[in-house]
Backbone as a chain_set.jsonl record, in Angstrom:
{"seq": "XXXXXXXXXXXXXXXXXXXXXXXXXXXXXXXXXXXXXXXXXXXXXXXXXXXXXXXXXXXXXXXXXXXXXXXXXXXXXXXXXXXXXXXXXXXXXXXXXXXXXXXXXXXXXXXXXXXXXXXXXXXXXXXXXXXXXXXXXXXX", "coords": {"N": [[-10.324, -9.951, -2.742], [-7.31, -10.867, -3.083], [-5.084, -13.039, -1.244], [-1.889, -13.784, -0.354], [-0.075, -16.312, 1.012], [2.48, -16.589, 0.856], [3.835, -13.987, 0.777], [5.297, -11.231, 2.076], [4.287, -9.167, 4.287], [3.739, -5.864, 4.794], [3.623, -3.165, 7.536], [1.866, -0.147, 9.123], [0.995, 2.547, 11.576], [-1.915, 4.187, 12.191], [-3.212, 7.081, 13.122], [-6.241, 8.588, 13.437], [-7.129, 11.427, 12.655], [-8.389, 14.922, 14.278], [-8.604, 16.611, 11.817], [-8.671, 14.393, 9.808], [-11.452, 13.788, 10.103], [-14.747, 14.254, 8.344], [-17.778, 15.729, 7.362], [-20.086, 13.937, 8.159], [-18.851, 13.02, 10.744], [-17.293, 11.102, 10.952], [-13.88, 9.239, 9.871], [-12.658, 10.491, 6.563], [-13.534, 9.18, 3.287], [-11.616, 10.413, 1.459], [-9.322, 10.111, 2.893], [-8.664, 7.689, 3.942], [-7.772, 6.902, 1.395], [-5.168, 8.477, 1.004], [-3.894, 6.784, 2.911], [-3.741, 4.051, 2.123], [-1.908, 4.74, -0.404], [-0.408, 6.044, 1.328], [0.888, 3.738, 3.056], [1.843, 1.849, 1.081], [3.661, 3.822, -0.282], [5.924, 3.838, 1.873], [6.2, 1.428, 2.432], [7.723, 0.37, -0.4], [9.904, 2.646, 0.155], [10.811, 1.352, 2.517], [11.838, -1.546, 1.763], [12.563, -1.623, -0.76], [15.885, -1.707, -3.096], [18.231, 0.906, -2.609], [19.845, 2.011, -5.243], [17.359, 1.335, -6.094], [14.745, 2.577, -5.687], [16.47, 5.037, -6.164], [16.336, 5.03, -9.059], [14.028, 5.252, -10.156], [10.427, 5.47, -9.954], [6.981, 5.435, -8.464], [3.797, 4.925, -9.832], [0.372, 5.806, -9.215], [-2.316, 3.468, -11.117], [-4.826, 2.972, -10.657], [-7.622, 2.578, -8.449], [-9.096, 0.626, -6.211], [-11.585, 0.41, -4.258], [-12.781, -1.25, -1.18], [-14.967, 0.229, 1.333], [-16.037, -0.311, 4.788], [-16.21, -0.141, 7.299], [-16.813, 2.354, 9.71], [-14.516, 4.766, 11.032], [-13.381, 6.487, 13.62], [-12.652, 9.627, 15.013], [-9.458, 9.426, 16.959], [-9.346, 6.732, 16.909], [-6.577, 4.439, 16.844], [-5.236, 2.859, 13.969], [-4.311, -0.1, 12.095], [-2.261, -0.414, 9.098], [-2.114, -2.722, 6.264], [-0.078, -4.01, 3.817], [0.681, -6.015, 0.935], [1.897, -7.066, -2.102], [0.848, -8.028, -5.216], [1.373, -10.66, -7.936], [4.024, -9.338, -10.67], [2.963, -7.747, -13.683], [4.656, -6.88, -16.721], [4.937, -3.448, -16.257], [3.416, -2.952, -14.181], [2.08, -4.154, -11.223], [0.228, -5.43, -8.837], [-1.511, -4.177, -5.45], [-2.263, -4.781, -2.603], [-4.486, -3.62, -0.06], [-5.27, -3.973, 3.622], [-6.398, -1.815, 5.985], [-7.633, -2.003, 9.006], [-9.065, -1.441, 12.891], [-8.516, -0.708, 15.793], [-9.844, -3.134, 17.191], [-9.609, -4.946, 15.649], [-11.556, -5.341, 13.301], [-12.128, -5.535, 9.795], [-12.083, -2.353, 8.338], [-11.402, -1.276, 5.858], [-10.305, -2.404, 2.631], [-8.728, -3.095, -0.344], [-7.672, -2.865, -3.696], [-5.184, -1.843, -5.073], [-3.729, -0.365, -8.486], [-0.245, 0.087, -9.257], [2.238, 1.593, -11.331], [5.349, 1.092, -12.815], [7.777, 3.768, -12.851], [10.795, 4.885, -15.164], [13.259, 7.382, -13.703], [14.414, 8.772, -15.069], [14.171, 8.6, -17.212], [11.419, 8.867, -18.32], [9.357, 7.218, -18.699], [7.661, 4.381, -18.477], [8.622, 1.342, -17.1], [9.811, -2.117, -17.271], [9.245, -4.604, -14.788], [11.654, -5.524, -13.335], [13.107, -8.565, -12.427], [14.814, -8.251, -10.107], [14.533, -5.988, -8.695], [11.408, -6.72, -8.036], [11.763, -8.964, -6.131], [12.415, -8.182, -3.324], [10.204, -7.835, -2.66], [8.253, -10.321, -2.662], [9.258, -12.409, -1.545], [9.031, -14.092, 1.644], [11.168, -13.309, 3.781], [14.389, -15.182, 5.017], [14.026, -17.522, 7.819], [16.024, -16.952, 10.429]], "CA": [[-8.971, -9.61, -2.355], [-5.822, -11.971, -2.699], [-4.03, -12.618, -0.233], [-1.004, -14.859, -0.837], [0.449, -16.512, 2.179], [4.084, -16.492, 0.966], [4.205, -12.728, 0.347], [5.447, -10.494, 3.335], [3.397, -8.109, 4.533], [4.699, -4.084, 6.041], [2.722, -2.587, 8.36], [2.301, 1.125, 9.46], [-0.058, 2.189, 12.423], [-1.877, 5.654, 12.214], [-4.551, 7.35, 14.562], [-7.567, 9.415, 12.646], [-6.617, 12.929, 13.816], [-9.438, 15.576, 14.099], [-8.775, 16.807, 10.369], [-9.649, 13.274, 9.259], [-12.968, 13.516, 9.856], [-16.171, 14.639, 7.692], [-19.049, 16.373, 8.434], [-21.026, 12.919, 9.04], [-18.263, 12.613, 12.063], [-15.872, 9.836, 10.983], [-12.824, 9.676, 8.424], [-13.071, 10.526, 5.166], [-13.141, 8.397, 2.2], [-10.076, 10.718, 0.857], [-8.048, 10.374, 3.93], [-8.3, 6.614, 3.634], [-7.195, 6.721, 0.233], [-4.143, 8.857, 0.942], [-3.155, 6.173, 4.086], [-3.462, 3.302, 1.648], [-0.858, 5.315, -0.659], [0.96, 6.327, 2.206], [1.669, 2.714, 3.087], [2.373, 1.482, -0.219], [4.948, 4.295, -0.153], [6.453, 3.363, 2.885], [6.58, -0.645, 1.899], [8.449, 1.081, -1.122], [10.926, 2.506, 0.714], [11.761, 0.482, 3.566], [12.122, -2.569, 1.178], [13.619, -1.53, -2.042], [17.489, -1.371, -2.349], [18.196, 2.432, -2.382], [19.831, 2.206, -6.254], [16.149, 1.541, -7.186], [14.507, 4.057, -4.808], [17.106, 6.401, -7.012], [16.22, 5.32, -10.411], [12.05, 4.622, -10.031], [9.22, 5.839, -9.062], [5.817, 4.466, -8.491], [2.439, 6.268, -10.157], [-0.859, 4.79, -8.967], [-3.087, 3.831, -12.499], [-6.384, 2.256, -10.638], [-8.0, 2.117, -7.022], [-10.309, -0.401, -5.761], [-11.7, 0.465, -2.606], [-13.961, -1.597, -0.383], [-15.207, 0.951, 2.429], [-16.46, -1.385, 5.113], [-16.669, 0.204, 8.601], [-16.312, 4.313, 9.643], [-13.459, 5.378, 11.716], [-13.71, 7.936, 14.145], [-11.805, 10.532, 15.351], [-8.948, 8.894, 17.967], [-8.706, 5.406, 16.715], [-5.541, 3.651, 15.836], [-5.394, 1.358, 12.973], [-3.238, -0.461, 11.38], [-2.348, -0.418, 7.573], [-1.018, -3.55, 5.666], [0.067, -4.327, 2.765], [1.556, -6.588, 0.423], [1.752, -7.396, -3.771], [0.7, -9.666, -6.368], [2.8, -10.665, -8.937], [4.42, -8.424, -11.28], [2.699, -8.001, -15.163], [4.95, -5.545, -17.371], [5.352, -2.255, -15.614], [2.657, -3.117, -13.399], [2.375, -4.595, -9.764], [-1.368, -5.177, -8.107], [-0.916, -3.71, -4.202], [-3.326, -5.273, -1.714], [-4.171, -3.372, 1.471], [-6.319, -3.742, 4.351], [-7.088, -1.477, 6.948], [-8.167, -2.805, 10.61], [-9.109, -0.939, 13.508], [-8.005, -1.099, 17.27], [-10.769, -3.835, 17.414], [-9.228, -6.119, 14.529], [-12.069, -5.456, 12.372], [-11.547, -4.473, 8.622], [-12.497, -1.119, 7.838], [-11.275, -0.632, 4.172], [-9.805, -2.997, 1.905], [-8.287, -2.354, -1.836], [-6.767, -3.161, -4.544], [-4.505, -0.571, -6.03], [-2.578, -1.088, -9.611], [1.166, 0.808, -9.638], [3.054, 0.828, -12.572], [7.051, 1.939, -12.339], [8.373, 4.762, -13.765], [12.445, 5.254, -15.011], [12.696, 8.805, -13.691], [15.762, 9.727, -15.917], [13.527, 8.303, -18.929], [10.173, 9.526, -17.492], [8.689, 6.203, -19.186], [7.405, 2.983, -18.008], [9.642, 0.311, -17.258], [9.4, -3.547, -17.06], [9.563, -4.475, -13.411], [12.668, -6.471, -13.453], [12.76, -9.531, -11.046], [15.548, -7.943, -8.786], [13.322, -5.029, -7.982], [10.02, -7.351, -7.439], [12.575, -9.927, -5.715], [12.411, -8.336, -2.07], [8.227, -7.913, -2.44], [7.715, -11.433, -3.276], [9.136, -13.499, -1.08], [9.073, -13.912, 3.09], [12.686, -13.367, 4.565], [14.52, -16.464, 5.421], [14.216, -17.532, 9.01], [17.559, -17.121, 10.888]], "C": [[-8.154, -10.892, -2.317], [-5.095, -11.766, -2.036], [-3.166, -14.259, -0.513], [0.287, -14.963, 0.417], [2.263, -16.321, 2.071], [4.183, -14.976, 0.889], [4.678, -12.065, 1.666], [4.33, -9.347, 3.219], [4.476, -7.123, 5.438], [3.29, -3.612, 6.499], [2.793, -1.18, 8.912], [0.457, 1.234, 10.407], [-0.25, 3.836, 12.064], [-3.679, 5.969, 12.895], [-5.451, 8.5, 13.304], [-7.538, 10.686, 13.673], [-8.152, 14.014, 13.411], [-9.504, 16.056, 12.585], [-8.974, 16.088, 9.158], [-10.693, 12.886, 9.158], [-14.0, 14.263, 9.107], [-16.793, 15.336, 8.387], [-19.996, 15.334, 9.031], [-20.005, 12.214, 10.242], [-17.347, 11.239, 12.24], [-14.915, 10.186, 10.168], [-13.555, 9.327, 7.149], [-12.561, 9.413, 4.305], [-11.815, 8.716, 1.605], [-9.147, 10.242, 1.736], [-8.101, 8.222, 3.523], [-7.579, 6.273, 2.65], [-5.639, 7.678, 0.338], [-3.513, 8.298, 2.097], [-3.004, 5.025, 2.992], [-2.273, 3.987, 0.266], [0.493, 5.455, 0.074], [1.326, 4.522, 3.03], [2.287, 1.638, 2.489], [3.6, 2.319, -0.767], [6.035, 4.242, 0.64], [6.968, 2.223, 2.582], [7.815, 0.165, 1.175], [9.906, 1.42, -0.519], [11.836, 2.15, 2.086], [12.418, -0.774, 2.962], [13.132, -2.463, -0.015], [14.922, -1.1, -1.652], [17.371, 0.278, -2.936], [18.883, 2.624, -3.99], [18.273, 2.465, -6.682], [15.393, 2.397, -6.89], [14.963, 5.333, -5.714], [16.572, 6.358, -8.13], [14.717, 5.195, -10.582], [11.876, 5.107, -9.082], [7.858, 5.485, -9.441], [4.318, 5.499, -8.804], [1.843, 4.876, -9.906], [-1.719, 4.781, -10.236], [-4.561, 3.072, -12.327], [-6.199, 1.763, -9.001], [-9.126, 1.401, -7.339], [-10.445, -0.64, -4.645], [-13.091, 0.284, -2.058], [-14.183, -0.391, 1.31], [-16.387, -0.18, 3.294], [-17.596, -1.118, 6.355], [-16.053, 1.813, 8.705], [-15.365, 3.966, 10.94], [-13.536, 6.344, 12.035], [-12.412, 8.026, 14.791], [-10.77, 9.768, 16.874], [-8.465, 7.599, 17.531], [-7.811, 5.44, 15.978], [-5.898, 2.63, 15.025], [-4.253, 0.995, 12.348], [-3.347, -1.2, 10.059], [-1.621, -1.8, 7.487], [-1.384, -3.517, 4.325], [1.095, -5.102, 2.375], [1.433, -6.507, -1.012], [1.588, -8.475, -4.167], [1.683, -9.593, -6.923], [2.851, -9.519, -10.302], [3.675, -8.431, -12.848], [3.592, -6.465, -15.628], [5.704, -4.522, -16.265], [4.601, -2.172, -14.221], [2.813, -4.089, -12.07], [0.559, -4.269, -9.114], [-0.894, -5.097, -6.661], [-2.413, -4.232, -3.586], [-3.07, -4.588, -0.177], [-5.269, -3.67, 2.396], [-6.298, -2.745, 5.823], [-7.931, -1.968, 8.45], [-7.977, -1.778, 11.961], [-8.994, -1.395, 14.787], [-8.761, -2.429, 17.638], [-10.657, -5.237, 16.334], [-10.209, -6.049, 13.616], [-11.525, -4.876, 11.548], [-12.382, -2.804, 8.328], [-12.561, -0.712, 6.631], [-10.664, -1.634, 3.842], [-9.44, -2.616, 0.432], [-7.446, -3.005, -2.459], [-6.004, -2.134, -5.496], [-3.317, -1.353, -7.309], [-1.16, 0.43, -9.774], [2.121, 0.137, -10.814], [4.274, 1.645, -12.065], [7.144, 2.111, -13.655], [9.947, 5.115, -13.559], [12.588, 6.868, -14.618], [13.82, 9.481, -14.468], [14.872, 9.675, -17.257], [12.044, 9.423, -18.888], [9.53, 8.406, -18.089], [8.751, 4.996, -18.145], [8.332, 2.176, -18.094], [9.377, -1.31, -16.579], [9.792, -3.898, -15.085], [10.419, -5.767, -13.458], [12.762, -7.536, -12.068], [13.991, -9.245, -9.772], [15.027, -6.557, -8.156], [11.711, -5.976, -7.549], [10.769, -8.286, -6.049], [11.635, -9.595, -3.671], [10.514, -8.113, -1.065], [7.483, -9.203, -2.788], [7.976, -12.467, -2.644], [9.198, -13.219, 1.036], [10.905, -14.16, 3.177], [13.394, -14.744, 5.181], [14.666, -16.786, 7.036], [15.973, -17.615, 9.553], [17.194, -16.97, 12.475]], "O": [[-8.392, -11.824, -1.549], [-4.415, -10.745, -1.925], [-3.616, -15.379, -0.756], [1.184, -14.166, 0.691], [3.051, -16.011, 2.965], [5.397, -14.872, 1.064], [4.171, -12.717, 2.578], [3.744, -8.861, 2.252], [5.4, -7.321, 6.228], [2.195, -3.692, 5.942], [3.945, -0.9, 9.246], [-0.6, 0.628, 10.233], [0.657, 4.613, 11.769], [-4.736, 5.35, 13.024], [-4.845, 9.045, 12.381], [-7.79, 10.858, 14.866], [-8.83, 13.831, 12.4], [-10.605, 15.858, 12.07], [-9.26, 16.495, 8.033], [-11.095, 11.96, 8.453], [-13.957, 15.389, 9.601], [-16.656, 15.632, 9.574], [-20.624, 15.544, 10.069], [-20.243, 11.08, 10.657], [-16.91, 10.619, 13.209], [-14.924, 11.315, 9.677], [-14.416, 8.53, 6.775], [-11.494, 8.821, 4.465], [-10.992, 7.863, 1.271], [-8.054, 9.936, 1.259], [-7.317, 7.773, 2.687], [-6.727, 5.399, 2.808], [-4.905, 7.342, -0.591], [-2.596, 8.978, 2.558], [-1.792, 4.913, 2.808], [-1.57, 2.994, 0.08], [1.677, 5.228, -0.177], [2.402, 4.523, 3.63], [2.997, 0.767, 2.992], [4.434, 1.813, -1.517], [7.123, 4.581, 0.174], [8.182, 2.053, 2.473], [8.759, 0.585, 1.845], [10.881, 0.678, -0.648], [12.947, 2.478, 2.503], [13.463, -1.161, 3.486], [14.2, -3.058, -0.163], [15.276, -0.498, -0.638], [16.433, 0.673, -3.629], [18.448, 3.72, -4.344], [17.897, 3.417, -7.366], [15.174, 3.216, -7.782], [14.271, 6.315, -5.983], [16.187, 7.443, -8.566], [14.5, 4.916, -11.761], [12.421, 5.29, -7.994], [7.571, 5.252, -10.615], [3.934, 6.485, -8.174], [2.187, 3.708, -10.083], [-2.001, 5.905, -10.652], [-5.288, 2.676, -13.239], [-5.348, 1.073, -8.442], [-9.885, 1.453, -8.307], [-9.862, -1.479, -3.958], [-14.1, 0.977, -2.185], [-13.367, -0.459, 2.229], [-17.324, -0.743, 2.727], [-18.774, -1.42, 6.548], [-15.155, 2.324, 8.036], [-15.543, 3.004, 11.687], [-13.728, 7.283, 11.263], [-11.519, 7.22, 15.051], [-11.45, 9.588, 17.884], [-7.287, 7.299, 17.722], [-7.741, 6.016, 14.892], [-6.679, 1.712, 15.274], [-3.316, 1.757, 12.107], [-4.077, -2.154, 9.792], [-0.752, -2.129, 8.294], [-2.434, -3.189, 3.773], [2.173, -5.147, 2.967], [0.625, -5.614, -1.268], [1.953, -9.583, -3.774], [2.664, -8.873, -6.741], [1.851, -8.994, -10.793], [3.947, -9.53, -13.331], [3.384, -5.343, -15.166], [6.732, -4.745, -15.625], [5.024, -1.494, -13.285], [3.826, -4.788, -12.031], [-0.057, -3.208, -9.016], [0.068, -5.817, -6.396], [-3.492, -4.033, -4.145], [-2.135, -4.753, 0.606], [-6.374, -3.608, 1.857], [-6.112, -3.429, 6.829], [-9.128, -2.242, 8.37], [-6.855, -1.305, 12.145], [-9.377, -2.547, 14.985], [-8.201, -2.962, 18.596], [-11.399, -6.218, 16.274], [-9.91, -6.838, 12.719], [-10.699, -3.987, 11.752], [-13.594, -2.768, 8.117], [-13.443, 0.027, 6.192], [-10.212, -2.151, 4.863], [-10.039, -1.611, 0.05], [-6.548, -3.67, -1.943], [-6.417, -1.78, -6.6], [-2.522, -2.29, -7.229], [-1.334, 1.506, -10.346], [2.529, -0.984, -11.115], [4.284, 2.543, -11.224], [6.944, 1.545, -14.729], [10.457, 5.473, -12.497], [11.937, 7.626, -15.338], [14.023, 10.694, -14.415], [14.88, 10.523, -18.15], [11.889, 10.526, -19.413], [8.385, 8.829, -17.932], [9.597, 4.744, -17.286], [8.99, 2.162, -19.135], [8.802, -1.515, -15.51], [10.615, -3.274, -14.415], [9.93, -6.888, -13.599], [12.497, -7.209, -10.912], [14.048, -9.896, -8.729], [15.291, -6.283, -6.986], [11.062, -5.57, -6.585], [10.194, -8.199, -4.964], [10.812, -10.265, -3.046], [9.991, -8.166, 0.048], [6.305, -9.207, -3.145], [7.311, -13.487, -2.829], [9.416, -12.105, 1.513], [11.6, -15.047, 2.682], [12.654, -15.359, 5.949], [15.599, -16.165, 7.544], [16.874, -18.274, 9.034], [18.085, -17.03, 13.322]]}, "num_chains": 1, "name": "protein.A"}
C-alpha cells in the first residue's frame, strides 16, 4: 500500500450493524467491499466541485483487498482514504479500514476510471478535477 504523505486523506466512521455479519459471526467480506466504495464515493463528493460531480462519474475496474482482522457486530471503524496519481482515465484509491482499537482490519487498493456521462466514455482525468485529491489544503 502507498501512502503518500502530501495527499489528504477523508474519513467516514461506520458501526457493523447486525446485517453485516456472516454466519462465522463477524462482517462480511462483501460488506467491507461496499464501505470501501462507499467512502471513495463520499471523498468524491465532498471534494469535487459540483460542475464535475454533474458531468462524471466514477466506475470501479479492479479491487485489491487485504482482509486482515474480523469485525464484529457493534464496532465502529473508521474508513480512510486517499489517491495516487492520476494515469489516463484512471486514478489508484487507497483505503484502510481501522477498528475502535486503531488496528487495521482491511486495506486495498481500488483502480477507478472516470466516465463523461453525456458521452458514456472514458475521459482523461484532467488536472483541475485530480487538483483538489492531490494536494493538502493550505494552512490558514
Amino acid at each position: 500500500m502507498t501512502a503518500s504523505a502530501d495527499r489528504p486523506r477523508f474519513t467516514l466512521t461506520v458501526t457493523a450493524a447486525p446485517a453485516d455479519i456472516d454466519e462465522l459471526g463477524h462482517v462480511n467480506n462483501a460488506v467491507y467491499l461496499k464501505w470501501i466504495q462507499d467512502v471513495a464515493t463520499a471523498h468524491w463528493a465532498a471534494v469535487a466541485a459540483p460542475e464535475h460531480r454533474d458531468a462524471y462519474v466514477w466506475v470501479v475496474t479492479r479491487h485489491e483487498i487485504d482482509y486482515l482482522r474480523q469485525t464484529m457486530e457493534g464496532e465502529t471503524l473508521t474508513l480512510t482514504t486517499w489517491v495516487g496519481e492520476p494515469k489516463g482515465a484512471r486514478f489508484d484509491r487507497f483505503v484502510e479500514i481501522s477498528g475502535p482499537d486503531g488496528q487495521l482490519r482491511v486495506k486495498a487498493v481500488t483502480t477507478w476510471a472516470i466516465v463523461d456521462r453525456a458521452s458514456g466514455r472514458l475521459a482523461r482525468v484532467r488536472p483541475e478535477i485530480a487538483a483538489p485529491f492531490l494536494r493538502l489544503p493550505a494552512a490558514g
